[in-house]
C-alpha positions in Angstrom: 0.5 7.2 8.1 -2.1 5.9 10.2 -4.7 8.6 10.0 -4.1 8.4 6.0 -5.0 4.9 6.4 -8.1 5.5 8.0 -9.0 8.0 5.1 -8.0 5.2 2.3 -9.8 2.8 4.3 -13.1 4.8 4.7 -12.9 5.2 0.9 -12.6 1.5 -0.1 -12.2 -0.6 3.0 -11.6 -3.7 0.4 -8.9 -2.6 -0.5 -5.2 -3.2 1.2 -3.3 -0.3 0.9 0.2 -1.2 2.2 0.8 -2.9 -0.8 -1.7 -1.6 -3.4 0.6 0.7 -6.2 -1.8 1.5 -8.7 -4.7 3.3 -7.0 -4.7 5.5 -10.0 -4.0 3.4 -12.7 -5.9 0.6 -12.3 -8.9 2.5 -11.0 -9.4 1.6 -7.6 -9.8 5.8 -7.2 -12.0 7.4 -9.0 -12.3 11.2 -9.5 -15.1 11.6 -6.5 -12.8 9.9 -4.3 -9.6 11.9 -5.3 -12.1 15.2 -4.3 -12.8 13.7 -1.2 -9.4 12.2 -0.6 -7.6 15.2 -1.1 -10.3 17.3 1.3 -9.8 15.0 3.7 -5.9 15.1 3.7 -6.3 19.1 3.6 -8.2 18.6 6.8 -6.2 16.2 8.5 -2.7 17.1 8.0 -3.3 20.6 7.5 -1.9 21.0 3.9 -2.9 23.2 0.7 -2.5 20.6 -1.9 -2.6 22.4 -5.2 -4.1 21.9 -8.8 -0.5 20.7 -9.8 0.0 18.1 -7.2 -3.2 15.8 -8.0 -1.3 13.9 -10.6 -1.4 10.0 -10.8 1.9 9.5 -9.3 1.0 11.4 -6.1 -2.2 8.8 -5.6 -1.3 5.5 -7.0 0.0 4.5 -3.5 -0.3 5.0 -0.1 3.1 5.8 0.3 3.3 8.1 -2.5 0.2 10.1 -0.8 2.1 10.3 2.4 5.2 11.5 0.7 3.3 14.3 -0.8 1.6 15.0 2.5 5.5 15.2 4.2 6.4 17.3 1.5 3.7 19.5 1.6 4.6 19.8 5.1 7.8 20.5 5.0 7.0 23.6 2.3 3.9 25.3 4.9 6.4 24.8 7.7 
C-alpha cells in the first residue's frame, strides 16, 4: 500500500488518500492521471490491468486501487 501511496501522492500530494472515497467522482482524478496512474501501478506491482478494470469503482479510493492491484495479482500468479 505504501508504494501506491507514493504513486497517489506524486499525483496530487494535497490530497489525503487514506480517507479520500471519491477520487473518481468528485474529480480529484482526471483522465491524464488515470493513464499515468494505471502505468505506474503496471510498473510497480507488475500487473496487466485491462480496458475492463478502469471503472470508477476501481479508482475512487485508495483502497479500492489496492484491492484491484491484490486481485490482479492473485489472477497473474
Amino acid at each position: 500500500m505504501d508504494d501506491l501511496l507514493s504513486i497517489l501522492n506524486g499525483l496530487h500530494p494535497e490530497v489525503d488518500y487514506e480517507t479520500e472515497d471519491g477520487l473518481i467522482d468528485s474529480g480529484i482524478l482526471d483522465s491524464f492521471d488515470i493513464v499515468t496512474l494505471v502505468t505506474e501501478i503496471q510498473d510497480t506491482f507488475d500487473v496487466t490491468l485491462d480496458a475492463s478494470d478502469i471503472v470508477p469503482e476501481n479508482f475512487n479510493s485508495a483502497g479500492a486501487i489496492y484491492a484491484l492491484i491484490e486481485k490482479k495479482q492473485e489472477e497473474d500468479a
